[in-house]
VOLO-649957 format. One record per atom (N, C-alpha, C): x, y, z. Coordinates in steps of 0.001 Angstrom, whole numbers, padded with zeros to 6 digits, always signed. Layout:
VOLO-649957
XYZ...
end
This chain:
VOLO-649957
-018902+013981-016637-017545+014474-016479-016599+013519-017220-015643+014110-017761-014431+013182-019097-013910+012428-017806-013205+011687-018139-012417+010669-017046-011604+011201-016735-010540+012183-017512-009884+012975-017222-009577+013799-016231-010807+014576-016571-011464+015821-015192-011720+014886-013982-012162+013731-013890-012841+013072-012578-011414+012532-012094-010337+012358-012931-009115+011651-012177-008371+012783-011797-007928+013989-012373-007663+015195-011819-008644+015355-010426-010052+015434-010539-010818+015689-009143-010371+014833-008001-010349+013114-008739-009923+012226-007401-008746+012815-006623-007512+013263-007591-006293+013312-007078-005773+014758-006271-007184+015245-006801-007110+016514-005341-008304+016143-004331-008934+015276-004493-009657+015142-003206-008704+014179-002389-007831+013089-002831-007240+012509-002465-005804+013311-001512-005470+014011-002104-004622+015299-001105-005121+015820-000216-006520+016551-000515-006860+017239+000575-007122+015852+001874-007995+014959+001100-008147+014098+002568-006648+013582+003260-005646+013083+002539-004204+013178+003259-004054+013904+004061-003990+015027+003512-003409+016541+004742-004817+016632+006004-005617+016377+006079-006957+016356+006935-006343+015005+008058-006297+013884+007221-005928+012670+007703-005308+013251+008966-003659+013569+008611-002860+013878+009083-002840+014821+009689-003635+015521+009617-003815+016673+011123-005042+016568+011402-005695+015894+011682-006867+015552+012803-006936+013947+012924-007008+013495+012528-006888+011879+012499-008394+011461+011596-008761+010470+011463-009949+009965+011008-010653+010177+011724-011480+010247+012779-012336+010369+014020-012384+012060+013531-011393+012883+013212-011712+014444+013273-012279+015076+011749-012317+014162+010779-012481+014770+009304-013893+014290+008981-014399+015385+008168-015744+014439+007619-015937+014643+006724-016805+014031+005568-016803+015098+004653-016911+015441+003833-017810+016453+004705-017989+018053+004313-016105+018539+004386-015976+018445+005264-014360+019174+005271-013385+018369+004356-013035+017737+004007-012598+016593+002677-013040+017918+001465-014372+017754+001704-014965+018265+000526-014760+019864+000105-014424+020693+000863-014209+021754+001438-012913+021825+001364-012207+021166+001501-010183+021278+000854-010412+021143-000007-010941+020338-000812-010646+019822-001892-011034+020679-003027-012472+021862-002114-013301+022845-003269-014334+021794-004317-014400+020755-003766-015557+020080-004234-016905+020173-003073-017995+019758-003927-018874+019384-003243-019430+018084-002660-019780+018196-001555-020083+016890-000684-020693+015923-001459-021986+016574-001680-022853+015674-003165-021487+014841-003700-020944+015543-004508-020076+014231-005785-019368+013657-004407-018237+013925-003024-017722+012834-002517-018745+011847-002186-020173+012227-001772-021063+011027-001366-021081+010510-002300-021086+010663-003574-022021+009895-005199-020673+009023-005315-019388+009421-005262-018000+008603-006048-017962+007780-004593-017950+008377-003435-017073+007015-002495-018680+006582-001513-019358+007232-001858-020033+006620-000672-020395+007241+000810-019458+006906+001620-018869+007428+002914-017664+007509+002783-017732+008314+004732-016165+008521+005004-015183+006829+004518-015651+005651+004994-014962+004475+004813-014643+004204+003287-015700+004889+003057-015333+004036+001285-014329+005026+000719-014747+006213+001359-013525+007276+000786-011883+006520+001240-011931+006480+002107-010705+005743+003042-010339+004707+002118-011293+003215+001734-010459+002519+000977-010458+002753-000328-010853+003837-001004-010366+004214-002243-008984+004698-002320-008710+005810-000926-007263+005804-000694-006328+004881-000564-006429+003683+000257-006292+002863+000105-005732+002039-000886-006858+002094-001836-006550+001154-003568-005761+002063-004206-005904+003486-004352-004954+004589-004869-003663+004368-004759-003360+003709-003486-002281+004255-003061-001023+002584-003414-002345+001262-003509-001394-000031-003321-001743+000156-005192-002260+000759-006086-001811+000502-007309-000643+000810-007722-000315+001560-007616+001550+001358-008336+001854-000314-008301+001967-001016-006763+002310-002186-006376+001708-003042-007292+000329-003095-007151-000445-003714-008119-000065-003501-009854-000045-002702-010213+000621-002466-011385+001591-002990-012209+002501-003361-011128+004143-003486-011049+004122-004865-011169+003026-005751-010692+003002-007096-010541+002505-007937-011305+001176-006754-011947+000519-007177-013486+001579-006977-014726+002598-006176-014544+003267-006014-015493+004103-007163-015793+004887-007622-014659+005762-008984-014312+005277-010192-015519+005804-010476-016389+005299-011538-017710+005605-012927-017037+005033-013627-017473+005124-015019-016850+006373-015580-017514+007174-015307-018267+008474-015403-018466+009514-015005-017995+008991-014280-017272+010163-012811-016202+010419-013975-015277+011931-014277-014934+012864-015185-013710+011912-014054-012306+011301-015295-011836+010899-015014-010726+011792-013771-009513+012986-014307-009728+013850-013610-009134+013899-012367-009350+013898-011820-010601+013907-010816-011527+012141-009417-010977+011322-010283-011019+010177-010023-010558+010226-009645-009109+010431-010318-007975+010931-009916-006618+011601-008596-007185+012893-008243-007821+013948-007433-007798+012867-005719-008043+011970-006336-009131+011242-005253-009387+010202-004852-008183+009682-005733-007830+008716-005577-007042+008690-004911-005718+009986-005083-005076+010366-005144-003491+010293-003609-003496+011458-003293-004662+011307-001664-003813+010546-000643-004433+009407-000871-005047+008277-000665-004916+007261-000589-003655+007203-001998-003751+006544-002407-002100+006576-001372-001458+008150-001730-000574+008793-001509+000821+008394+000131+000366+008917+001415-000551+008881+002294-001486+007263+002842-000696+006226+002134-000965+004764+002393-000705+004578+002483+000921+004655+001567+001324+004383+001032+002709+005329+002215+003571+006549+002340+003297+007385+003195+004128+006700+004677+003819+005735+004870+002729+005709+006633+002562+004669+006846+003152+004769+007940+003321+003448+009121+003814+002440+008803+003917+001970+008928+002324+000618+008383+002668-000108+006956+003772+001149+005688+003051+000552+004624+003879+000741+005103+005457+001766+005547+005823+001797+006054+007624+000309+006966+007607+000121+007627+006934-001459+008574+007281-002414+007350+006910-002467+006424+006013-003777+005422+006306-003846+004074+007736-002221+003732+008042-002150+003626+008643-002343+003952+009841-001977+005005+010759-002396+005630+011702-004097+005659+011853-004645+006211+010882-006439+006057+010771-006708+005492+011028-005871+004341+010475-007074+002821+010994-006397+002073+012473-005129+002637+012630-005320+002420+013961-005767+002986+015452-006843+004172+014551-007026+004685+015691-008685+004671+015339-009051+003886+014905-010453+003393+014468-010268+002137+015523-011295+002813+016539-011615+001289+017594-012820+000156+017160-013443+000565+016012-014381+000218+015282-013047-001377+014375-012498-000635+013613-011396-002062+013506-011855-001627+011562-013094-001268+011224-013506-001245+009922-012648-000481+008973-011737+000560+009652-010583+000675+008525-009603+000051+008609-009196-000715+009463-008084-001552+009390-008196-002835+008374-010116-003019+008656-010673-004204+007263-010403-003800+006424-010753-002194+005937-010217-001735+004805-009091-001594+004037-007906-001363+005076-006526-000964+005118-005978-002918+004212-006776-003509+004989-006310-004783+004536-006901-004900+003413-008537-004753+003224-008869-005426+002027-008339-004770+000048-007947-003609+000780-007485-002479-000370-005819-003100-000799-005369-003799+000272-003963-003319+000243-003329-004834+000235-003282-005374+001559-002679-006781+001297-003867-007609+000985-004698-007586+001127-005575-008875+000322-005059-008254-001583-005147-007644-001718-005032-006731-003236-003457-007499-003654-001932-007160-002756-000984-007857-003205-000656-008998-002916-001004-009755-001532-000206-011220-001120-000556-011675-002293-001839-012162-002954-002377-013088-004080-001560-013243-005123-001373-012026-005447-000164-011759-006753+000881-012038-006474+001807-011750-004916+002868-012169-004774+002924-013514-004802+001891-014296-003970+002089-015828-004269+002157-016437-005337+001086-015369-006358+001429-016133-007710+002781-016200-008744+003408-015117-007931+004733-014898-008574+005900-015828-007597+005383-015874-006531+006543-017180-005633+005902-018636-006427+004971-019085-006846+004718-020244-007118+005908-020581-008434+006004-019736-008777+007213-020088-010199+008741-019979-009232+008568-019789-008325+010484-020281-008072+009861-021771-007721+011509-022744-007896+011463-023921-007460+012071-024160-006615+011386-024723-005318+011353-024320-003871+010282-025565-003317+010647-026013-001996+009712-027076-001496+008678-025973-000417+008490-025026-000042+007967-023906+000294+006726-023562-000290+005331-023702+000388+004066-023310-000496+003960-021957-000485+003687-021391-001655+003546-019500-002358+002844-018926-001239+002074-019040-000675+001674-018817+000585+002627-018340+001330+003294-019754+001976+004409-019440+003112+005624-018248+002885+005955-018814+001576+006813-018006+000672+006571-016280+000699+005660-016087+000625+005036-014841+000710+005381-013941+001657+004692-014826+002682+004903-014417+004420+006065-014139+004546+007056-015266+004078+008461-015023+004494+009316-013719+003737+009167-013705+002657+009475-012626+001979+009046-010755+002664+007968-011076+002727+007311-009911+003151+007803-009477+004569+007864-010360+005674+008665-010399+006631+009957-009885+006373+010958-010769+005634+011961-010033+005612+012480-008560+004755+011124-007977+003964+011524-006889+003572+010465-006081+004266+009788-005789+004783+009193-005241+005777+010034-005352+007199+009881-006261+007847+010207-006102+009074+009487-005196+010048+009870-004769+010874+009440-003259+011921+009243-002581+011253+009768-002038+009765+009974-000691+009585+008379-000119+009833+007612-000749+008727+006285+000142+008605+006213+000391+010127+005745-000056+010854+005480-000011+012449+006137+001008+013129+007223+001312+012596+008349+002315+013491+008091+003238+012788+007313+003196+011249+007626+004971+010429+006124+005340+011163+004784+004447+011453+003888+004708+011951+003938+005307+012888+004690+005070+014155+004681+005688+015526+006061+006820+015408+006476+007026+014538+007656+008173+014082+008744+007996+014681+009213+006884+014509+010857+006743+015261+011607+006630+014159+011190+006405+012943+011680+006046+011785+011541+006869+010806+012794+007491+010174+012179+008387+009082+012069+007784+008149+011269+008850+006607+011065+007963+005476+012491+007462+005055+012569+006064+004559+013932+006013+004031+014082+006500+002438+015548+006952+001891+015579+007387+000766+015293+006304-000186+015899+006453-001513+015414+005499-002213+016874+004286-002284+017995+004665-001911+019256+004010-002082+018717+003066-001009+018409+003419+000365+018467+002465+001552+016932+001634+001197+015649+001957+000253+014755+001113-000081+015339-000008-000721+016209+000314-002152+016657-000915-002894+017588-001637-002339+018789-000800-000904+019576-001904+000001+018537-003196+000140+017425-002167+001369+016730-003228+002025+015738-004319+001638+015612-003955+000038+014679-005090-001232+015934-005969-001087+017392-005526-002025+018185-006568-002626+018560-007756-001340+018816-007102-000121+018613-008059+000437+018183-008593+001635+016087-008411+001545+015586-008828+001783+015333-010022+000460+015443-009893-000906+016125-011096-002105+016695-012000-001875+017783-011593-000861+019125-012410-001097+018514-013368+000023+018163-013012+001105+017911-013732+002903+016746-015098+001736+015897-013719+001570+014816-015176+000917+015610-016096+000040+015943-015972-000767+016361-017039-001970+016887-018220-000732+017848-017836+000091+018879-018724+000718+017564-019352+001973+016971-018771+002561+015747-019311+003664+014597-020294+002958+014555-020094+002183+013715-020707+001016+014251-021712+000225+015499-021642+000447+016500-022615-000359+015737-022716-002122+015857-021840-002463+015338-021779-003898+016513-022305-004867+016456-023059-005772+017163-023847-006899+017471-022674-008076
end
């Protein structure tokens, strides 16, 4: 199959398992039924993901590449600051939408804990690294590490948590780049960056 055709296939198997996600939970989809929205056959989802899990963190990686993308793009000449500016509402952008609330929810309702490994290993093991490597260029007495945490904290916050359990709607895109520029601004000054 051209790469073409197989990335068209991913990106409708990747829908159908969303909409499945989201109205039965992970515990209710299998799949055969994945496979069966999607009008594919089980054969190729077993051959490309494996299992239900591996299907899960392919969604997963699907879903944190934009982020990832966005961060490889960042030139090591780009003002750190500048890089945050791009990055945040992206991020926050991912984490607040749909999809992540439907991978989210899955894996928290996996008492097994193995998609939540997933949820992590696809997603923040995939960006903290990069973000630290992009906090290590501000000059700051703060290790890229800590830096990270703190950042992420303040542009996250509750929200993901509150769009998960639905008290929170998606936010538009004006109130994403509010809550990047300054979750920017809190860091630079908490961080006391030069």
């Amino acid at each position: 199959m051209r790469q073409e055709n197989k990335d068209k296939r991913e990106a409708e198997i990747a829908i159908s398992a969303y909409k499945l996600l989201e109205e039965k939970g992970f515990s209710g989809v299998s799949m055969l039924m994945i496979a069966r929205a999607a009008k594919a056959s089980n054969e190729t989802l077993y051959r490309w993901y494996g299992d239900k899990a591996g299907l899960f963190l392919a969604l997963v990686e699907r879903n944190t590449a934009e982020v990832a993308t966005v961060l490889a793009e960042i030139s090591d000449g780009t003002d750190p600051r500048d890089g945050l500016s791009q990055v945040g509402p992206v991020l926050l952008k991912m984490l607040l939408g749909e999809r992540a609330v439907a991978l989210n929810r899955a894996a928290a309702g996996d008492p097994s804990g193995a998609l939540g490994r997933a949820l992590a290993a696809g997603g923040r093991e995939v960006v903290a690294p990069r973000m630290a490597k992009l906090m290590a260029r501000f000059d700051m007495e703060m290790a890229p590490g800590a830096a990270t945490e703190l950042y992420l904290s303040l542009l996250i916050g509750d929200q993901q948590i509150r769009r998960v359990i639905g008290v929170l709607p998606e936010p538009d895109p004006d109130a994403i780049k509010a809550r990047a520029d300054a979750a920017l601004d809190q860091f630079v000054r908490l961080a006391k960056v030069t």
